[in-house]
N, C-alpha and C positions, 0 to 999 in steps of 0.2 A: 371021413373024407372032408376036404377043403369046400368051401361053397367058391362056386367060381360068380365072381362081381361080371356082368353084360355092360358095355359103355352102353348109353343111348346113340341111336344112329345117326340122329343128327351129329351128335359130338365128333363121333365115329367117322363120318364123309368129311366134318371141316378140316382133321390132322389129315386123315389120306390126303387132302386136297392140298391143306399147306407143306405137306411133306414135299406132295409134285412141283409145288412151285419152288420151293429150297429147292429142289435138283436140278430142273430145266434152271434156273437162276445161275448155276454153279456152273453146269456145262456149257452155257453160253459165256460166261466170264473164266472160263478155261480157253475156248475155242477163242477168244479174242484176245485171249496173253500167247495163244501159241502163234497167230496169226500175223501180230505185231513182231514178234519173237523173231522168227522167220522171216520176217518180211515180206510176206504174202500180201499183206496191204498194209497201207502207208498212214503212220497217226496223224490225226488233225497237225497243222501246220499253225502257228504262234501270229502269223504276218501276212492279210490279207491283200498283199501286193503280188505279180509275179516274180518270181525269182529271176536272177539274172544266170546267163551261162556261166555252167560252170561251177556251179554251187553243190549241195548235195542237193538240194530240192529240185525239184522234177521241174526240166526246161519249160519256159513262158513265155511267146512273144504275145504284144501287143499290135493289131492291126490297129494304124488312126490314118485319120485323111481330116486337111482342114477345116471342114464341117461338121467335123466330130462325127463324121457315121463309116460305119463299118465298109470297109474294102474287100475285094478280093487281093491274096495274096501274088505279087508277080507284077504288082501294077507299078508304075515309075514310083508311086509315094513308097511302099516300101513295107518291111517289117520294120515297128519300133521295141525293141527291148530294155523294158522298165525293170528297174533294181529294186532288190527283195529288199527289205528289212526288219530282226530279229529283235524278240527282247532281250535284253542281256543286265548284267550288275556289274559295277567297277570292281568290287572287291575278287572279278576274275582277274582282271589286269587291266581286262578292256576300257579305256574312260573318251572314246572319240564314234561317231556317226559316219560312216563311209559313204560319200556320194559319187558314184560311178556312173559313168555315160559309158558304153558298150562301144566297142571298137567298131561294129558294125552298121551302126546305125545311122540314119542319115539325117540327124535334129540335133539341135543343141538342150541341154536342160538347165533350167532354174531352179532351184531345192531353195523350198522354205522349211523353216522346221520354227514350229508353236507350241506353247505348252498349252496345258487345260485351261487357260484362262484364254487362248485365242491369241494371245502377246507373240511376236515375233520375236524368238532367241537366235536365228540365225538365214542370214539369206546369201544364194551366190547365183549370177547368172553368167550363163553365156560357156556353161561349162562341153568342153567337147567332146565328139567322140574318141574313144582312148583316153580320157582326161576323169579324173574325179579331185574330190576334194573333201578331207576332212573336216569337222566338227566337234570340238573337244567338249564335254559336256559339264564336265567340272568346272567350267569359264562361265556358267551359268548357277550351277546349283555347287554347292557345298557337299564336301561328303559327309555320309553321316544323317542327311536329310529322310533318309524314306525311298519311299516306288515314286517315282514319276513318269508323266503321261507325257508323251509327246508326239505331234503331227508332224508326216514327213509329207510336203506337197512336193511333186515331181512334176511340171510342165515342160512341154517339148515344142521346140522352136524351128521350123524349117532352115539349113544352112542355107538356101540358094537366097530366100525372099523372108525368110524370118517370119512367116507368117506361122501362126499361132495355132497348134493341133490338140488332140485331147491326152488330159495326163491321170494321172493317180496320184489318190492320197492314201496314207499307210498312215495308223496310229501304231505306238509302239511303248513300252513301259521298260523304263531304264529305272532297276533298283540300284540308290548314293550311298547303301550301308544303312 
């Protein structure tokens, strides 16, 4: 007859124990590929700004009032709806920054857009609602360059009185190839 080898039991509870963690580890990274899969919930989003109508990303408005504090909706100032933006690379097609004001909204916008150094690549004001305006990003960097960093400031201007409400900034990373 064979001699049969006994692990020690310490040894013995650490594999049961990492065995469990292997599994629960598995079916929780199962349970959130089928989740995503489905669509059941939504994966992180790339662009800490709200999306604008109309996007796939899940609708955003902005409440502001010229004090910068929060409103009730329904009030004469209004809903503002601020534009999302995405990272993207040229080598899709894409080589421009879309700066959109929303049809509906009742401000004008200014878009600055900075690189990592804080430097201003691009500014437009007085853009209106219904109105956007481009940004080509190749008039700035080169292709071929790498990832780069860029800030997108959004400020929103009253049409009646131009007086000055609160806006968003979005950082965003455009790869030049």
């Amino acid at each position: 007859m064979g001699r049969r080898v006994q692990m020690p039991e310490r040894e013995s509870n650490l594999l049961l124990t990492s065995g469990l963690i292997l599994l629960i580890s598995l079916v929780l990274a199962a349970v959130a590929f089928f989740a995503f899969t489905l669509e059941i919930i939504d994966p992180p989003v790339t662009s800490d700004a709200p999306s604008r109508r109309g996007s796939s990303s899940s609708d955003s408005t902005g409440i502001a009032s010229p004090d910068g504090t929060t409103v009730e909706s329904g009030t004469e100032i209004g809903n503002i709806i601020y534009p999302g933006f995405v990272d993207f690379s040229i080598t899709s097609g894409k080589s421009t920054v879309d700066l959109f004001n929303d049809s509906s909204n009742p401000v004008s916008f200014t878009f600055t857009i900075r690189d990592a150094e804080d430097q201003i690549l691009y500014s437009v004001s007085g853009v209106q609602p219904g109105q956007s305006e481009s940004w080509n990003v190749t008039g700035a960097y080169e292709p071929g360059t790498g990832r780069k960093e860029l800030t997108i400031t959004t400020e929103a201007f009253g049409l009646e009185d131009g007086e000055a409400y609160n806006g968003v900034s979005t950082t965003i990373t455009v790869n030049m190839g």
